[in-house]
C-alpha positions in Angstrom: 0.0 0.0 0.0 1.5 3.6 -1.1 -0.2 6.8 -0.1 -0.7 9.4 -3.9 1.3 12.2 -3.7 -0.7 15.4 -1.8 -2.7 17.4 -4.1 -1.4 21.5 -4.1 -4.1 23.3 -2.1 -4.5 27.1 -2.4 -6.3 29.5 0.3 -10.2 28.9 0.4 -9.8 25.9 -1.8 -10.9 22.4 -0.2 -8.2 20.2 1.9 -7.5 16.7 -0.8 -6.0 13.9 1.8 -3.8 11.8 0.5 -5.4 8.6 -0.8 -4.4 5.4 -0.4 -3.4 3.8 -3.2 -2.8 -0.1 -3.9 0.3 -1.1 -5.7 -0.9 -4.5 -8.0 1.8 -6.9 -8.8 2.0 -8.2 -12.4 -0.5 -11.1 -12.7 1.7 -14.2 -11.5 4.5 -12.6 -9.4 2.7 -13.3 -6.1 0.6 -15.8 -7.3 2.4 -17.8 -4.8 1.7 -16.0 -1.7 -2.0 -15.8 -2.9 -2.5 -19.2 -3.0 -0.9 -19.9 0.5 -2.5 -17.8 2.6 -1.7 -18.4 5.8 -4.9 -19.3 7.9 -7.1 -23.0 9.0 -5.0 -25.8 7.0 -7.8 -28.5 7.7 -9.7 -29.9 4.7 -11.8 -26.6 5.2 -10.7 -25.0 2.2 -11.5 -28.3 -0.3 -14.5 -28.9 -1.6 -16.6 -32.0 -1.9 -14.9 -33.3 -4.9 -11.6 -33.0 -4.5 -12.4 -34.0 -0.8 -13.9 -37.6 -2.9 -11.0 -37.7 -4.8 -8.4 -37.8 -2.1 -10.4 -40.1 -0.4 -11.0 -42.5 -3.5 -7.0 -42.1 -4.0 -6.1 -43.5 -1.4 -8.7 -46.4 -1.1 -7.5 -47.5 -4.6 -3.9 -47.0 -3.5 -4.2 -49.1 -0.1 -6.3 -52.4 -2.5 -2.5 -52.7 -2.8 -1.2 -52.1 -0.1 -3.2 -54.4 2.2 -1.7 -57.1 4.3 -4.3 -59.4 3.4 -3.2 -59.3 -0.3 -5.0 -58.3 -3.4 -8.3 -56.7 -2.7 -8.8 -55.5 -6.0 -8.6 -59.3 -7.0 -11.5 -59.1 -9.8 -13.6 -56.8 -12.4 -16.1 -56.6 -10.3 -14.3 -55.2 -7.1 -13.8 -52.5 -9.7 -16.7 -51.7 -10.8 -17.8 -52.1 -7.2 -15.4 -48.9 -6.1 -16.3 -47.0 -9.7 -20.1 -47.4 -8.5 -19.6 -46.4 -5.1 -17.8 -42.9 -6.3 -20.0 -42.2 -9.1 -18.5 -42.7 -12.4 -20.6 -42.2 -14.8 -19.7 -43.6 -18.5 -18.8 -46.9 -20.3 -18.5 -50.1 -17.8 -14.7 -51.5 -17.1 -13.9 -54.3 -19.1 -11.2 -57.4 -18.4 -8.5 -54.8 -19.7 -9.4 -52.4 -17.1 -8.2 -54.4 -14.0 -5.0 -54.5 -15.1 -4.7 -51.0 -16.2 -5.8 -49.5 -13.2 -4.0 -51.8 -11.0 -0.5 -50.0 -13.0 -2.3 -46.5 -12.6 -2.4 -47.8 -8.7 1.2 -48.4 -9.2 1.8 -44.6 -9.8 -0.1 -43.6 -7.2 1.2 -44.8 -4.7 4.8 -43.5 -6.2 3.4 -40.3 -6.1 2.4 -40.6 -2.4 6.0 -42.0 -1.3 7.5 -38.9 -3.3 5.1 -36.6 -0.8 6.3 -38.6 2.1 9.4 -37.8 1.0 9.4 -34.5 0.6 10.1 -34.8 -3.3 8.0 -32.4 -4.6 9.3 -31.8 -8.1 9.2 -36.0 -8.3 5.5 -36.2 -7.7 4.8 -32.9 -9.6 6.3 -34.2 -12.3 4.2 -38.1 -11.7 1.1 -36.5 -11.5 1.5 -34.7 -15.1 2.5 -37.4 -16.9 -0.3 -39.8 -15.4 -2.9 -37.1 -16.2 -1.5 -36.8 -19.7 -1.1 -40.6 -20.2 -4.7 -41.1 -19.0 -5.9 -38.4 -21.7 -7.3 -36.2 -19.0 -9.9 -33.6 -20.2 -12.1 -31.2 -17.4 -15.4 -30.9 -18.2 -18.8 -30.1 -15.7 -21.2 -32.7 -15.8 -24.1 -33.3 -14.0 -25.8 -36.3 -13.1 -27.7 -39.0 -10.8 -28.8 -35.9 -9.0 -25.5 -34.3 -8.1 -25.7 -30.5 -9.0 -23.0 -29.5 -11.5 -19.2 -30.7 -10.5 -16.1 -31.7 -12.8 -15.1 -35.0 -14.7 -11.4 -35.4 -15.4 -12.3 -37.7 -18.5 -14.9 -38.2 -21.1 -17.7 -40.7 -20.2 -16.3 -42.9 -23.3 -12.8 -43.1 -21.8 -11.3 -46.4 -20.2 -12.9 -46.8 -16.6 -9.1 -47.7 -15.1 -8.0 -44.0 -16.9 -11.2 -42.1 -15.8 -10.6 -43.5 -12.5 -6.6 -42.8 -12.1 -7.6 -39.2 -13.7 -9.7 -38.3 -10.8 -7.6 -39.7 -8.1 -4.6 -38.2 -9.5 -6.1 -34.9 -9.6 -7.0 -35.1 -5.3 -3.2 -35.6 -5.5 -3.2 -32.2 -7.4 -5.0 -30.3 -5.5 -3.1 -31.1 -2.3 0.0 -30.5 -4.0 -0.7 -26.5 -5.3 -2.7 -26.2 -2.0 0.5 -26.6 -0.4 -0.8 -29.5 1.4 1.0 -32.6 -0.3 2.8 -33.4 3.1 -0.8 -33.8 4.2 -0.4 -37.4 2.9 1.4 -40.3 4.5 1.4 -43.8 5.5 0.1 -45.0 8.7 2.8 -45.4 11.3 2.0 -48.7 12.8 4.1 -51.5 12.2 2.1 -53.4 11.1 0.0 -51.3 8.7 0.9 -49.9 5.6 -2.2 -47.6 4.8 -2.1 -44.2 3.3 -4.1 -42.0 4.7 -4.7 -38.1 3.8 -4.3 -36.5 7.1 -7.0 -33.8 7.4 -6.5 -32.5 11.2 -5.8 -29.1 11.5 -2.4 -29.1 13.0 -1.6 -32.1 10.8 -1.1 -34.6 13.9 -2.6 -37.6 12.8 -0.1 -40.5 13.0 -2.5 -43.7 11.8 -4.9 -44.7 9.1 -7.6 -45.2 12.3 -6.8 -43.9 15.8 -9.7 -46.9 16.7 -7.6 -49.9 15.4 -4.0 -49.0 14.5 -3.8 -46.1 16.9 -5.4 -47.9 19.7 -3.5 -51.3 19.0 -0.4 -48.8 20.1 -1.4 -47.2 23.2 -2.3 -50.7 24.4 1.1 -52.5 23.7 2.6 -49.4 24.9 1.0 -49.6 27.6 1.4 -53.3 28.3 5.2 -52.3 27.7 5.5 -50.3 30.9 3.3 -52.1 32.7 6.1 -55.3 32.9 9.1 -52.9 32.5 11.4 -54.4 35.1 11.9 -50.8 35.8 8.7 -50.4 37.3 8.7 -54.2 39.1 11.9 -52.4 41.3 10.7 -51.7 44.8 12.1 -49.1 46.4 
């Protein structure tokens, strides 16, 4: 903010303050510092859709990740998790398992890169995915949903309509400044990602009810029969 240079003023004539005036960056130059206000960090500032899309990434991601083995063993798991977010288009067919299950592949590289700090890695992941998978924006609006965007046209392979979405939730984290947001679950013996949506990003396990609470009880247990403790005085 500069303040106008003051006006001359002769006798009788009315006082003119000076007015405050606001300098405008070129368009870009603090594009950065726009988009990372400082402020609530918590999912607050996502909307429904991108909010889906993380949460559909890393569902798809953790069908291989699971310590049970493949859950997305079969075409119709797919179409099961396609269903249950809403894509609306052509069915999957046989080739479609396989094909998402290599898009699920990149995913999950993308997430290890955001562990890792490596944003330029996963920048660079989630362009080529979107590019490979022939992404295309476009509103639609169906099954009653109000207007919202597809990543893909309706004709497009289910696995690539599916990877386009999920990779953009990536996206949005990543130019929300937000990508560290994402992280496996830090139980030993779970190897779930997890989009961490807590406002001072504390969350430390897929489920505080079954990973996070497995913990505290061993912990527990631990120093409950640390010969430490069984020392009288």
């Amino acid at each position: 903010m500069q303040a106008a240079p003051s006006v001359a003023i002769s006798t009788g004539r009315p006082v003119v303050r000076p007015l405050p005036v606001m300098t405008v960056l070129a368009y870009g130059t603090d594009m950065g510092t726009t988009l990372r206000v400082a402020g609530d960090r918590s999912q607050s500032h996502f909307d429904a859709d991108q909010l889906e899309a993380m949460t559909g990434c890393v569902e798809l991601i953790n069908t291989g990740r699971s310590t049970a083995g493949e859950t997305l063993a079969k075409l119709a798991d797919l179409q099961e998790m396609a269903d249950r977010y809403a894509f609306a288009g052509v069915q999957g067919k046989a080739a479609d398992l396989t094909r998402v299950r290599q898009h699920r592949a990149r995913l999950d590289s993308i997430v290890t890169s955001c562990e890792a700090g490596d944003e330029a890695a996963a920048i660079d992941q989630i362009n080529a995915l979107l590019l490979e998978t022939s992404a295309s924006p476009q509103i639609a609006a169906h099954d009653g949903r109000g207007p919202h965007l597809h990543l893909s046209r309706p004709t497009a392979p289910l696995a690539d309509r599916i990877a386009a979405h999920f990779a953009m939730g990536l996206a949005w984290l990543m130019v929300a400044g937000e990508a560290g947001r994402i992280r496996t679950c830090e139980s030993p013996v779970c190897r779930a990602a997890f989009v961490d949506f807590s406002k001072n990003r504390s969350r430390r396990y897929c489920d505080s009810r079954t990973c996070g609470n497995r913990l505290h009880v061993a912990a527990y247990r631990a120093r409950k029969h640390s010969p430490a403790l069984d020392q009288t005085g």
